[in-house]
N, CA and C atoms as a LAMMPS dump frame, in Angstrom:
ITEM: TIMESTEP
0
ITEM: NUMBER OF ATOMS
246
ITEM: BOX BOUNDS ff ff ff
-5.0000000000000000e+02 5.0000000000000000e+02
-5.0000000000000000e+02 5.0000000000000000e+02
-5.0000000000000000e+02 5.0000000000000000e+02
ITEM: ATOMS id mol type element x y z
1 1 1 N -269.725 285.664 -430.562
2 1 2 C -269.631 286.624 -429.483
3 1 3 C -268.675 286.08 -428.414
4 2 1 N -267.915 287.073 -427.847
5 2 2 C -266.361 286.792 -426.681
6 2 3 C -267.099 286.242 -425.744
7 3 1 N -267.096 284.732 -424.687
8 3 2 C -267.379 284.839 -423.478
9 3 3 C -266.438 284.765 -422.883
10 4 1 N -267.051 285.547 -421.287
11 4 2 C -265.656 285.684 -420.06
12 4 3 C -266.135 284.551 -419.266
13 5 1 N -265.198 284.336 -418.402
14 5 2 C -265.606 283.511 -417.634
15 5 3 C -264.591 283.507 -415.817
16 6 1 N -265.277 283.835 -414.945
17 6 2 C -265.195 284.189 -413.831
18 6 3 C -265.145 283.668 -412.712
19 7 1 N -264.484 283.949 -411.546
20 7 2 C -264.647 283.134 -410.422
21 7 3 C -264.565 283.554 -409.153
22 8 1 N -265.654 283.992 -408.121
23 8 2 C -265.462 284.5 -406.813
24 8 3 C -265.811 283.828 -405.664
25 9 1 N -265.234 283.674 -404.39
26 9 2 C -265.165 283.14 -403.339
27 9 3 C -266.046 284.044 -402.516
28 10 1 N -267.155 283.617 -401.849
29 10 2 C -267.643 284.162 -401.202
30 10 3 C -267.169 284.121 -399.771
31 11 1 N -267.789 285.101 -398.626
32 11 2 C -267.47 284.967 -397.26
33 11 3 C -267.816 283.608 -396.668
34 12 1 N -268.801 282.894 -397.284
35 12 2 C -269.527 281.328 -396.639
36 12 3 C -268.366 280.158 -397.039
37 13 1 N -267.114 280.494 -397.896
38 13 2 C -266.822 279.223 -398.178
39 13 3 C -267.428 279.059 -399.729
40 14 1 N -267.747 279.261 -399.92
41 14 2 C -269.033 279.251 -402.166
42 14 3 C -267.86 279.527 -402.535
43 15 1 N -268.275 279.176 -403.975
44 15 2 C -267.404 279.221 -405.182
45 15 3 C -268.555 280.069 -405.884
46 16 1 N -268.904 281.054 -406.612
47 16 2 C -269.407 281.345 -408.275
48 16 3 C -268.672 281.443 -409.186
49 17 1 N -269.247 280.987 -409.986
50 17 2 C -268.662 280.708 -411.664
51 17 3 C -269.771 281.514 -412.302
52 18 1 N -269.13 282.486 -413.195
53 18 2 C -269.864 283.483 -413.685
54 18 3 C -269.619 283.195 -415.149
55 19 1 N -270.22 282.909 -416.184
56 19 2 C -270.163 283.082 -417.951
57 19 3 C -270.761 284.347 -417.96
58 20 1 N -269.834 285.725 -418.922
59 20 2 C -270.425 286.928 -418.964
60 20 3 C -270.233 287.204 -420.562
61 21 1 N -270.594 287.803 -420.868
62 21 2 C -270.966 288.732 -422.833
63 21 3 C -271.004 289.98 -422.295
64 22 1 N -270.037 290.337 -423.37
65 22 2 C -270.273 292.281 -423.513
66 22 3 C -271.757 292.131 -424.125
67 23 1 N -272.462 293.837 -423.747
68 23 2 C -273.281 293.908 -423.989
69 23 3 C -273.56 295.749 -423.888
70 24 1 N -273.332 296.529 -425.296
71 24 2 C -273.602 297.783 -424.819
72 24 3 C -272.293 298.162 -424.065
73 25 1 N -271.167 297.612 -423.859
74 25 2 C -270.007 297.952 -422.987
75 25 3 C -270.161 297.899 -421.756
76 26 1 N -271.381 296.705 -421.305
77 26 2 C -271.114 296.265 -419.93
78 26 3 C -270.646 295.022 -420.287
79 27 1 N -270.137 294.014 -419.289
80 27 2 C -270.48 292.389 -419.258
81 27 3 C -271.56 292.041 -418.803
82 28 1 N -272.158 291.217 -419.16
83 28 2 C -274.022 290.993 -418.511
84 28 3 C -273.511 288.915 -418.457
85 29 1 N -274.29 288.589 -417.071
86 29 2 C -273.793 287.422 -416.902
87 29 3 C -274.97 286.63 -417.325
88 30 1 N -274.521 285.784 -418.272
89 30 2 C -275.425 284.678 -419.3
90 30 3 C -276.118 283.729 -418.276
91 31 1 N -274.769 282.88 -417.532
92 31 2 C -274.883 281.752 -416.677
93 31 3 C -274.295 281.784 -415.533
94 32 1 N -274.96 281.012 -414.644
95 32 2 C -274.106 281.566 -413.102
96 32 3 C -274.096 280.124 -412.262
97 33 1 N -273.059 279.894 -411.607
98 33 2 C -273.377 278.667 -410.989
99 33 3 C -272.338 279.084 -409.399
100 34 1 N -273.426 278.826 -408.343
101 34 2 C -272.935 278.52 -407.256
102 34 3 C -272.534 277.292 -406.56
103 35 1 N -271.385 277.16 -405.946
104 35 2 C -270.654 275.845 -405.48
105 35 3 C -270.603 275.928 -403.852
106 36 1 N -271.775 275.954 -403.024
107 36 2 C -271.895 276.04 -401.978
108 36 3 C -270.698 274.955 -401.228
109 37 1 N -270.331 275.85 -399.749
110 37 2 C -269.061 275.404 -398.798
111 37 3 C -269.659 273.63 -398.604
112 38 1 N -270.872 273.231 -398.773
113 38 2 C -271.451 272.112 -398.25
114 38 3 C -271.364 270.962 -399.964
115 39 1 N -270.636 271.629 -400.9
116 39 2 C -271.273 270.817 -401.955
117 39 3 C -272.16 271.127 -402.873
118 40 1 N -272.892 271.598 -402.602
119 40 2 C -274.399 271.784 -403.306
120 40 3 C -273.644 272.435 -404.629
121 41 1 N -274.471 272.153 -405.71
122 41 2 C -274.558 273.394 -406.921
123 41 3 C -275.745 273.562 -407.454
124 42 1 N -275.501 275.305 -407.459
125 42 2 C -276.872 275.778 -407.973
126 42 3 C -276.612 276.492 -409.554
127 43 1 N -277.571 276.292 -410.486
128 43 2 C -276.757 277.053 -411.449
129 43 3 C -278.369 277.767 -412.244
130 44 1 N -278.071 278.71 -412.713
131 44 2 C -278.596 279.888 -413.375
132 44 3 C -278.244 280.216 -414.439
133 45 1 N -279.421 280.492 -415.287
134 45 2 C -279.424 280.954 -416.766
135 45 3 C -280.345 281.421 -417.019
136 46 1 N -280.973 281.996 -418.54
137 46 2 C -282.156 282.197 -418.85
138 46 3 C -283.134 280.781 -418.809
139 47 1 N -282.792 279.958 -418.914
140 47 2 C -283.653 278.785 -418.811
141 47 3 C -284.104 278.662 -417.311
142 48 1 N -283.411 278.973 -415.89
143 48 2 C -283.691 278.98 -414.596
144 48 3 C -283.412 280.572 -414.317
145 49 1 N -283.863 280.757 -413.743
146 49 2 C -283.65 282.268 -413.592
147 49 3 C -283.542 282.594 -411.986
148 50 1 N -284.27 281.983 -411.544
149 50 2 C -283.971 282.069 -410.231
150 50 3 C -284.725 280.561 -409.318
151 51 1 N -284.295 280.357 -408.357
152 51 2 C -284.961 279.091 -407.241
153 51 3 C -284.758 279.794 -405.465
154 52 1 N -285.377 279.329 -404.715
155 52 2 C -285.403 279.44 -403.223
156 52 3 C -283.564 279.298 -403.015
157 53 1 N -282.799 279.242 -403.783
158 53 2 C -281.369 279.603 -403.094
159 53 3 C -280.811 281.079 -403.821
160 54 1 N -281.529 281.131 -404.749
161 54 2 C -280.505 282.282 -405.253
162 54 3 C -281.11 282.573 -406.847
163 55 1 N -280.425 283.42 -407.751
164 55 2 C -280.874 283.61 -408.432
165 55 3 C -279.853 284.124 -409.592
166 56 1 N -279.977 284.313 -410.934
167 56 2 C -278.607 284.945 -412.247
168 56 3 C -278.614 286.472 -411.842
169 57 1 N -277.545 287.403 -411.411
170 57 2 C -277.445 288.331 -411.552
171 57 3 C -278.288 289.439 -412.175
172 58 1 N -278.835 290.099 -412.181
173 58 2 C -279.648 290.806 -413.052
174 58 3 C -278.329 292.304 -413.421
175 59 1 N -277.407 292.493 -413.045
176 59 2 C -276.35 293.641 -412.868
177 59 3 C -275.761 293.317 -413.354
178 60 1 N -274.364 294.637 -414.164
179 60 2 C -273.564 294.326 -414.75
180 60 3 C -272.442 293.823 -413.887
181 61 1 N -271.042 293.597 -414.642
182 61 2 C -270.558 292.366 -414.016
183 61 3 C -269.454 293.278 -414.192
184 62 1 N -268.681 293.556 -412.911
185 62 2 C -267.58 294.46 -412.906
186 62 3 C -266.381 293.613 -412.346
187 63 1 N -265.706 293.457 -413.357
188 63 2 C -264.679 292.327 -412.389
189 63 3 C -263.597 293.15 -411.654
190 64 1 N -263.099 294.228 -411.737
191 64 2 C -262.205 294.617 -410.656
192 64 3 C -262.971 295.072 -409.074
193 65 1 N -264.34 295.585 -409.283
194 65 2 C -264.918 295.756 -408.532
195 65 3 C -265.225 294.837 -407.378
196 66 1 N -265.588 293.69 -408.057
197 66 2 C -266.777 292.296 -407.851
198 66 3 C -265.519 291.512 -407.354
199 67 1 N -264.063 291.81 -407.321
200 67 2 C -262.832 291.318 -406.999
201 67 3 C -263.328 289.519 -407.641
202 68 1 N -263.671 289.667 -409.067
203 68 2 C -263.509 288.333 -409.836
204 68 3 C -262.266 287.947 -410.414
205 69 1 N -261.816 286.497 -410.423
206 69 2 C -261.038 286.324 -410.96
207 69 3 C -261.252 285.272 -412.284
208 70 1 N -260.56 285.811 -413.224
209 70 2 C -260.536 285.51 -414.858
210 70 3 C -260.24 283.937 -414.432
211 71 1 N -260.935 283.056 -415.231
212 71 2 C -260.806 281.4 -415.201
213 71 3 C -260.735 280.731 -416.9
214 72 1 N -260.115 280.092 -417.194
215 72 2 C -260.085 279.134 -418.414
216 72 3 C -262.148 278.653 -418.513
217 73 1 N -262.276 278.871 -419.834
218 73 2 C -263.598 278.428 -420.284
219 73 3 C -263.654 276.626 -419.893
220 74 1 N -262.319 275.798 -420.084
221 74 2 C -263.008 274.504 -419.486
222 74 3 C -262.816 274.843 -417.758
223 75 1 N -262.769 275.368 -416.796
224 75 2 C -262.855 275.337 -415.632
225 75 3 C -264.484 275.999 -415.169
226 76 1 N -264.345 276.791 -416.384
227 76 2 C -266.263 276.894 -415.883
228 76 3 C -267.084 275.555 -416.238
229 77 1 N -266.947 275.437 -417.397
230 77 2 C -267.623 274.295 -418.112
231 77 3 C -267.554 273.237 -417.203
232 78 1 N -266.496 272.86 -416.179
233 78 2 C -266.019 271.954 -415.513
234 78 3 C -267.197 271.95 -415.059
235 79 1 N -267.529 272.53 -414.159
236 79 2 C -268.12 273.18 -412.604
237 79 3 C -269.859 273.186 -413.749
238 80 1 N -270.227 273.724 -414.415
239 80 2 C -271.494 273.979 -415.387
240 80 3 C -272.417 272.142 -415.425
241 81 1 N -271.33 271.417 -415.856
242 81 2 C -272.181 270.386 -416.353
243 81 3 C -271.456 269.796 -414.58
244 82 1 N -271.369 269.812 -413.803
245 82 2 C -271.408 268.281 -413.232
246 82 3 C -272.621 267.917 -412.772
């Protein structure tokens, strides 16, 4: 199965890194990892689903909308395992 892999800047300074799968002809986001302005990373999957910072998307994943930008699979992966 195709994964996408995504990247949006929030208003705080964050980074998300989004891993998404078609699904039904949406993208539905697998894994999610936030790169807070301070450092921090938070990351999300079915294995974590959500914690007191945040939580995996439960919505489909519209990238012209969601103004995401398309990233190389090792630049997520980068950001996934550190």
């Amino acid at each position: 199965m195709p994964r996408y892999h995504f990247r949006h800047a929030d208003e705080g300074g964050g980074l998300w890194y989004i891993e998404a799968v078609p699904d039904r002809g949406e993208l539905v986001a697998i894994k999610q990892a936030e790169l807070t302005s301070a450092g921090r990373l938070h990351r999300y999957s079915w294995e974590h689903l959500e914690d007191e910072h945040g939580g995996l998307t439960d919505q489909a994943i519209d990238p012209e909308e969601d103004l995401l930008e398309i990233i190389p699979t090792e630049e997520f992966q980068r950001v996934w395992t550190q």
